[in-house]
ZAMARGU-4260 file (C-alpha; in steps of 0.2 Angstrom, whole numbers, plus 5000, padded with zeros to 4 digits):
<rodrens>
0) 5000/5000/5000 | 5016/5012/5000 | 5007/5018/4982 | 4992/5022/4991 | 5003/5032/5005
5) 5012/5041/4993 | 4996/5046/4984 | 4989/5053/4999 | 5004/5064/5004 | 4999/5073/4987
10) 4981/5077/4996 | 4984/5096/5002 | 4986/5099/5019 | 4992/5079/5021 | 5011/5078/5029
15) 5011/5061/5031 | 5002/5046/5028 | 5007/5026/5035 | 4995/5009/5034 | 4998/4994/5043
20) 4990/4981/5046 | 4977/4982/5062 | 4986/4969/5077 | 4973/4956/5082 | 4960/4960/5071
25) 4954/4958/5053 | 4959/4976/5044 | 4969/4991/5040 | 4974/5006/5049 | 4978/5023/5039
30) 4985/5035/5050 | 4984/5054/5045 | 4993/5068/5050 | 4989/5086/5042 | 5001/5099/5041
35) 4992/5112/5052 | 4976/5111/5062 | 4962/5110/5050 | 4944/5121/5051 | 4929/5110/5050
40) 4928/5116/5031 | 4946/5108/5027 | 4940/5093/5037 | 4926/5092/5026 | 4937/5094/5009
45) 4949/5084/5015 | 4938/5071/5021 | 4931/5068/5002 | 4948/5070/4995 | 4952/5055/5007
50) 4936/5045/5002 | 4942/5048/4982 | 4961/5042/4985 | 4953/5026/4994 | 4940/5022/4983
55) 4955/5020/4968 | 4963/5009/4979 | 4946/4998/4982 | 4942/5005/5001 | 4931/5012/5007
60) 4930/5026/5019 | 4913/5025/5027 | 4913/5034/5044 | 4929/5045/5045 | 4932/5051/5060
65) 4943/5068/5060 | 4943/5076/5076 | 4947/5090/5087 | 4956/5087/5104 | 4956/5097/5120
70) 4960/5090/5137 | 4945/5097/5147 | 4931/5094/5162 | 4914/5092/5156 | 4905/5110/5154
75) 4886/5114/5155 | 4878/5111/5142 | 4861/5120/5132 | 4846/5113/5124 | 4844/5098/5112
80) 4836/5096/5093 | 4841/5079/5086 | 4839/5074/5065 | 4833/5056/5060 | 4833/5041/5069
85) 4841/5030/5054 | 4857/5038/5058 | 4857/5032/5075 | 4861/5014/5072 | 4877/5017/5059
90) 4883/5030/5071 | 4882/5022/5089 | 4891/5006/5081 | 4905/5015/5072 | 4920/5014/5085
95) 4926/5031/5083 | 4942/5031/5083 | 4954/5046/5093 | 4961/5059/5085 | 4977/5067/5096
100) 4987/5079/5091 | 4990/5096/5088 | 4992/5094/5070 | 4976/5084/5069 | 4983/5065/5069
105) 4966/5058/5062 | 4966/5041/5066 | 4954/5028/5056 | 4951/5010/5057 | 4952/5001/5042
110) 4940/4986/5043 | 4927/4975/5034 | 4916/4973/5050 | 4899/4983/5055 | 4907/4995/5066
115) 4923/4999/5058 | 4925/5015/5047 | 4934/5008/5033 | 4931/4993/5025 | 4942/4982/5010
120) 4935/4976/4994 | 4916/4984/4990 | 4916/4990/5006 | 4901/4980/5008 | 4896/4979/5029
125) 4890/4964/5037 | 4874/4964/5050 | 4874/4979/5060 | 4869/4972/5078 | 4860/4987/5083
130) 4848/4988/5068 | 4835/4983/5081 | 4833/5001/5082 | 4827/5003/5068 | 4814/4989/5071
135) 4810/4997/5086 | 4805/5011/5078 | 4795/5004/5066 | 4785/4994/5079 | 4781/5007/5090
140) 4776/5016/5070 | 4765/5005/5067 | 4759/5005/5082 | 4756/5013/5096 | 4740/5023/5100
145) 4753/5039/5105 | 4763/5050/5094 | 4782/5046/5095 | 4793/5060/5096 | 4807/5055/5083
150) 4819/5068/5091 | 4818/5064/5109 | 4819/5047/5107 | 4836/5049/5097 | 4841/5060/5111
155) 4837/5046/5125 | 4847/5033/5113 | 4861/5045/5114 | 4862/5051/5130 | 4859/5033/5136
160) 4874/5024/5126 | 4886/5040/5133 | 4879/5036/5151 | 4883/5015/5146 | 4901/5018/5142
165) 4906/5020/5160 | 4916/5034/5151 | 4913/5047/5164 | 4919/5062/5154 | 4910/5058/5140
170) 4895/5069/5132 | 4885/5072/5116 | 4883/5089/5111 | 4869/5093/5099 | 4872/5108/5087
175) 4869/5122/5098 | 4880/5115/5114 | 4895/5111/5103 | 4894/5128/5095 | 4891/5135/5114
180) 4908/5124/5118 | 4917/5131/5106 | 4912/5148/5111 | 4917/5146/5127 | 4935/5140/5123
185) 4935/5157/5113 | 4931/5166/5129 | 4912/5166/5128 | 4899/5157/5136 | 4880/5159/5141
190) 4879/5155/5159 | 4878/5158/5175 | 4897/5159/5177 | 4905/5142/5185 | 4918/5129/5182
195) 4913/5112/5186 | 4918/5094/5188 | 4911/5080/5190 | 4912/5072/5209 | 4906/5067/5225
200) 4900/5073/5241 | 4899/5065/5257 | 4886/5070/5270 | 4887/5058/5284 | 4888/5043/5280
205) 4879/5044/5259 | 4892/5046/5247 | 4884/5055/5233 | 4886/5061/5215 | 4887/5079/5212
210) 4893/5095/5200 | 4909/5101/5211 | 4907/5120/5206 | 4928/5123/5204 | 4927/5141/5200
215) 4916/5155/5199 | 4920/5168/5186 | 4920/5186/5194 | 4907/5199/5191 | 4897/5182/5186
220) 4876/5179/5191 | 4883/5165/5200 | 4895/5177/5211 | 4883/5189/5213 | 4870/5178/5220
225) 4882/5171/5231 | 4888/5153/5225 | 4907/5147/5231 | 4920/5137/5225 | 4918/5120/5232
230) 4899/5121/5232 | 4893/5103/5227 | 4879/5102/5217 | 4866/5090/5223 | 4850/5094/5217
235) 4843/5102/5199 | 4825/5110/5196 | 4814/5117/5209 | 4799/5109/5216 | 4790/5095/5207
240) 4806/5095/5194 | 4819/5095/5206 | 4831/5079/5202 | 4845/5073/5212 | 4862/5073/5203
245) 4865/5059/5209 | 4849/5048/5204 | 4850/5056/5185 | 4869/5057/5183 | 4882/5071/5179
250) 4877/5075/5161 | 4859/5073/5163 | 4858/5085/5177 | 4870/5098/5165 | 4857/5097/5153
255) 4843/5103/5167 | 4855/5116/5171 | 4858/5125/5155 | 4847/5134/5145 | 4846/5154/5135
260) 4850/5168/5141 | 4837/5177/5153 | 4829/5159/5161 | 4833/5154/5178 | 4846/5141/5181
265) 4839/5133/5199 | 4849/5120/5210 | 4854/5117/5225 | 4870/5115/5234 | 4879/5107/5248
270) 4889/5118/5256 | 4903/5107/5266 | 4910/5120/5278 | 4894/5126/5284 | 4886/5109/5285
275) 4870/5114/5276 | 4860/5114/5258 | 4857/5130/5250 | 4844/5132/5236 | 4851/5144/5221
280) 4838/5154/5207 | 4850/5164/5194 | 4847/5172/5179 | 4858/5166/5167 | 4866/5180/5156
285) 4878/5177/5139 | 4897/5180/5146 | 4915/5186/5139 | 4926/5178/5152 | 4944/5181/5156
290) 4955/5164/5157 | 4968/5174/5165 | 4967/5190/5179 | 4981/5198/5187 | 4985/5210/5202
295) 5000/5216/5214 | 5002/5206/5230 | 4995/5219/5244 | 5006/5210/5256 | 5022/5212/5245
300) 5021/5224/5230 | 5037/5216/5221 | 5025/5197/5220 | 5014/5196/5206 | 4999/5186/5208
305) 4991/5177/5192 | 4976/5168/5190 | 4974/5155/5176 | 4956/5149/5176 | 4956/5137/5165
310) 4966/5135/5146 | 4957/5141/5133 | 4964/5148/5117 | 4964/5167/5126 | 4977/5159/5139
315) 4992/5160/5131 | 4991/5179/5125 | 4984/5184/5143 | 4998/5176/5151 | 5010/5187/5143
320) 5001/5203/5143 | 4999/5199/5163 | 5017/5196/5165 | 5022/5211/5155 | 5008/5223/5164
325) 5015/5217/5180 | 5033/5218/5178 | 5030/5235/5173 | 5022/5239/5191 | 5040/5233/5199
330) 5034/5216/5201 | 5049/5203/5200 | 5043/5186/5205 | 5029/5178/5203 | 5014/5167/5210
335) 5001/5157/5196 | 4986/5154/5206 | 4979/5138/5197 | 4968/5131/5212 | 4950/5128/5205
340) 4956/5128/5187 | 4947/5112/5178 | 4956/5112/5163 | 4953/5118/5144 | 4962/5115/5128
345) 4978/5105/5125 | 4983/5118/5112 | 4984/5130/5124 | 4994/5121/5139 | 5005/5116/5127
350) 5009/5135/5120 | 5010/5142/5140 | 5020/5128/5142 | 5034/5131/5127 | 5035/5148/5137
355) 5044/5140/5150 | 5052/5125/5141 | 5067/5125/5128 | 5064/5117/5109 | 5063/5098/5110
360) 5057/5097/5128 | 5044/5085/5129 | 5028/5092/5138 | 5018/5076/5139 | 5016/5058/5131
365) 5000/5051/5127 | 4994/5031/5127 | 4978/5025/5117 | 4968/5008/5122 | 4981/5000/5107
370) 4995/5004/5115 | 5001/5017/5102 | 5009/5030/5110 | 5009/5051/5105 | 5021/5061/5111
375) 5020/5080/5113 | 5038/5089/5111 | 5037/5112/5110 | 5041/5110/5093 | 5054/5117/5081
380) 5051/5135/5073 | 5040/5135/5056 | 5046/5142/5039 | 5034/5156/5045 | 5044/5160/5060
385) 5031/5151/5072 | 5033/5136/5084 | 5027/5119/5076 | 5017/5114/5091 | 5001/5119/5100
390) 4991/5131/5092 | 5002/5136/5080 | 5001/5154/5085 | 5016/5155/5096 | 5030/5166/5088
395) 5048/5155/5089 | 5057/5167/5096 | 5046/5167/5112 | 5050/5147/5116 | 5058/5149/5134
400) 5057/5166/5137 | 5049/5165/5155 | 5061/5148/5159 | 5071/5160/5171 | 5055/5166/5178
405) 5054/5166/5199 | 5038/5158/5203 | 5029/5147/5211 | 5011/5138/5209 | 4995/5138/5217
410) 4985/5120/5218 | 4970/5112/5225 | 4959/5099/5225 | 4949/5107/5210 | 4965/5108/5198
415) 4962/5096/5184 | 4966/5090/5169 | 4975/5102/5159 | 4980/5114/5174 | 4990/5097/5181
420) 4999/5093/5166 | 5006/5110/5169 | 5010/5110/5186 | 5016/5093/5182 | 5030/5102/5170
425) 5034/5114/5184 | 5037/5100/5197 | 5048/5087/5183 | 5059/5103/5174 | 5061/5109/5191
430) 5055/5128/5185 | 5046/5131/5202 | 5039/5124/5219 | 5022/5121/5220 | 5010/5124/5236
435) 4992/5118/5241 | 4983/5101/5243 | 4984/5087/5230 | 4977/5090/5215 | 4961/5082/5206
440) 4967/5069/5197 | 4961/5069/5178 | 4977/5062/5168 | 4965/5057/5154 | 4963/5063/5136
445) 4945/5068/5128 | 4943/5072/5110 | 4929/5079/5103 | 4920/5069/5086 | 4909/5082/5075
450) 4897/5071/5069 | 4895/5079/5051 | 4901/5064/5043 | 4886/5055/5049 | 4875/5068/5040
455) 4873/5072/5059 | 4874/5089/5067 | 4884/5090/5083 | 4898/5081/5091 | 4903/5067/5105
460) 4918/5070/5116 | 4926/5052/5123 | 4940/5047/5134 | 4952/5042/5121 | 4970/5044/5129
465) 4980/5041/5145 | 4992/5055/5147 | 5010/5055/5156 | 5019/5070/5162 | 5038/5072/5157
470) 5044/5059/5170 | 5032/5048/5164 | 5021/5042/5180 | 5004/5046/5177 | 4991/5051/5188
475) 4975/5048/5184 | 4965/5045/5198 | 4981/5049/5209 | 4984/5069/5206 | 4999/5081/5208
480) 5004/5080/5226 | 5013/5099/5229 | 5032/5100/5236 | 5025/5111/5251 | 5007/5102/5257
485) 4995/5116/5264 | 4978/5116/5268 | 4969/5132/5265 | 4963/5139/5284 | 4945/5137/5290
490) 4944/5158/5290 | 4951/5156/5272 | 4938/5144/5268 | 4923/5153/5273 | 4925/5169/5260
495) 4924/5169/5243 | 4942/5165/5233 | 4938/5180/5221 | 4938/5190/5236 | 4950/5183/5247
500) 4961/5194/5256 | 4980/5192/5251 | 4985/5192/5271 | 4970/5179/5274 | 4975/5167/5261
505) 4988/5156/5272 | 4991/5148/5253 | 4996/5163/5244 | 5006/5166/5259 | 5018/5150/5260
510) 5018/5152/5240 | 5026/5168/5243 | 5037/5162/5256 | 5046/5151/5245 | 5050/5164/5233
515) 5062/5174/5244 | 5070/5158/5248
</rodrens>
């Protein structure tokens, strides 16, 4: 097939293209990778091109699965439409396959089963197991006294077979929520204004599954009406609709709390430190959210304090545009708050990371349930003068330029995902000390599917990768245990981190302490 290979580098936008043969199973695999991360309009070209170069070579490439990754905690999500029930069955048994990398590595299974995406020969599938479906449908057609609602049911199918994975990070998005997640990793978002994760809460002796709010943005409804980090949500709805999260699961109860702009979002909330439940009615409002705020330590005016809330494709600039406004106010060290940061894009911890790293210097390695391995190095400078990793927007000549920076890091329980492969780098390249409690403990991949090759509008985002830190010991389900171990004081706990007094925060303290060491 080295023809075929060779035929697909001439595709535009293709770097490099290998097939092998699939270990313990019947079929091929074409791997992909695209010489810059594509727009869902190049996916689309390139997706026929594909489908073209295989069909000359007698494949078939019936569900190709080009994706976008981001390393992320699930997010509130908004209201539902779903198309036909036909697709459902081709869709749910197509094992869709990862796509990691930040130059779009587009993985697809060559195959002559149902549920593989490309098939040898005619391309001709065998049963489809889950064509029951479709003679569900039919039955209940044909009938049933009452009206069946095509849509919902498509929507209970899919929420059901995410919910059946035991994948816990995994969610569909219908049109409107995936084009509201990409908003909000552009910095927008229509909300009430929190970061959540998904978690538990114990209240004496029930252990029960919540929505752990991580952060809550500032100037936000959810601010103003009083809700604080560490809330764990444990009901959604108000009155005869009230549901408990932990009877209807994580992404059934985002679904209850999402909704448009000028409805009310109501929940209620176990509140830990004061041992009580607290009901909540906001009005949610559309948001432009900052990843990254800034300010001069009050205690000690040469410390910079900077807040990354969560990696988005605003981080990176922020970062330096914080950096820069606070060095020119006299501060010369600084302190990266990260506690109650859930995560974001892997785009964009791998651009704040090339910051503080040299050329070459591996930021993390990737694992999938084959075994194949990714790893993810700051890449080398572009003929365009850019660095060939991340987002591709870094300039070259700003690989390292904080790597003699003096700072430290800010963690807690809440810091996931993305925010710990960071303070993972600080802790194995030995750039800074690290304070707080032990972190969250995500050290997972999720990719996100757009669905458009279905003929389907939306997208699925799955657990598709274990991820390892530079030295190579992951932590999933373990976390980031800091160098300096310090729980945040019972008066600390009991005010709002967005309004935390520096002198009062015995974290920041202790962060600052090891800075004039």
């Amino acid at each position: 097939m080295g023809t075929l290979c060779d035929m697909l580098c001439q595709l535009p936008l293709v770097e490099k293209a290998t097939l092998e043969q699939k270990k313990d199973a019947e079929g091929l695999l074409l791997t992909i990778q695209t010489k810059a991360v594509l727009s869902s309009r190049e996916t689309a070209n390139l997706e026929s091109l594909l489908s073209d170069a295989l069909t000359k070579e007698g494949l078939t490439l019936e569900t190709p699965a080009l994706a976008q990754t981001y390393v992320t905690s699930p997010a509130p999500k908004q209201g539902r439409t779903v198309p036909l029930m036909a697709a459902v069955g081709a869709m749910i048994t197509a094992v869709i396959i990862a796509v990691l990398s930040t130059f779009a590595i587009m993985t697809m299974i060559a195959n002559r089963r149902a549920d593989m995406t490309v098939t040898e020969g005619t391309g001709t599938q065998e049963e489809n197991p889950y064509a029951v479906l479709n003679q569900l449908d039919k039955l209940f057609a044909q009938n049933s006294l009452f009206e069946h609602d095509e849509n919902a049911i498509v929507e209970a199918v899919l929420d059901a077979y995410v919910i059946a994975t035991g994948d816990k990070y995994a969610e569909y998005f219908n049109k409107e929520e995936y084009d509201a997640l990409m908003d909000e990793q552009r910095g927008q978002m229509c909300g009430i204004g929190v970061q959540v994760i998904n978690g538990h809460i114990t209240i004496g002796e029930d252990s029960l599954q919540a929505i752990i709010v991580a952060y809550v943005y500032q100037n936000s409804p959810a601010e103003a009406a009083g809700v604080h980090p560490g809330d764990a949500i444990i009901y959604v709805g108000k009155g005869d609709d009230r549901q408990a999260v932990n009877s209807i699961g994580y992404t059934r109860a985002l679904d209850v709390m999402a909704g448009e702009e000028g409805t009310f979002c109501e929940f209620a909330v176990y509140r830990a430190s004061e041992e009580k439940e607290i009901d909540f009615s906001i009005q949610r409002q559309k948001l432009t959210v900052m990843s990254v705020t800034y300010s001069v330590c009050t205690t000690d005016a040469t410390v910079g304090i900077i807040r990354m809330i969560q990696f988005d494709e605003t981080t990176a600039p922020q970062l330096t545009a914080a950096i820069d406004a606070l060095t020119a106010q006299g501060c010369t060290s600084f302190v990266f708050d990260l506690r109650g940061n859930p995560g974001g894009l892997l785009t964009s911890v791998v651009d704040v990371l090339t910051f503080f790293l040299n050329e070459g210097d591996v930021v993390l390695t990737a694992k999938d349930k084959y075994g194949r391995v990714v790893t993810y190095k700051v890449g080398s400078p572009t003929s365009k003068g850019y660095v060939g990793s991340g987002s591709g927007t870094i300039k070259a000549e700003e690989i390292g330029k904080y790597r003699d920076l003096n700072f430290t890091v800010m963690v807690n329980e809440y810091s996931a995902s993305a925010a710990e492969l960071f303070t993972a780098n600080v802790r194995d390249y030995e750039l800074g000390k690290i304070v707080g409690v032990t972190t969250y403990g995500k050290g997972s991949m999720q990719t996100t599917f757009p669905l458009n090759s279905f003929g389907y509008e939306g997208a699925l985002k799955l657990t598709t990768y274990y991820y390892y830190p530079p030295c190579g010991e992951g932590y999933d389900s373990i976390g980031i245990t800091p160098h300096n171990i310090v729980e945040l004081s019972e008066e600390a706990q009991n005010i709002n981190i967005n309004i935390l007094p520096h002198n009062k925060d015995n974290q920041l303290q202790e962060a600052i302490r090891l800075l004039k060491q």
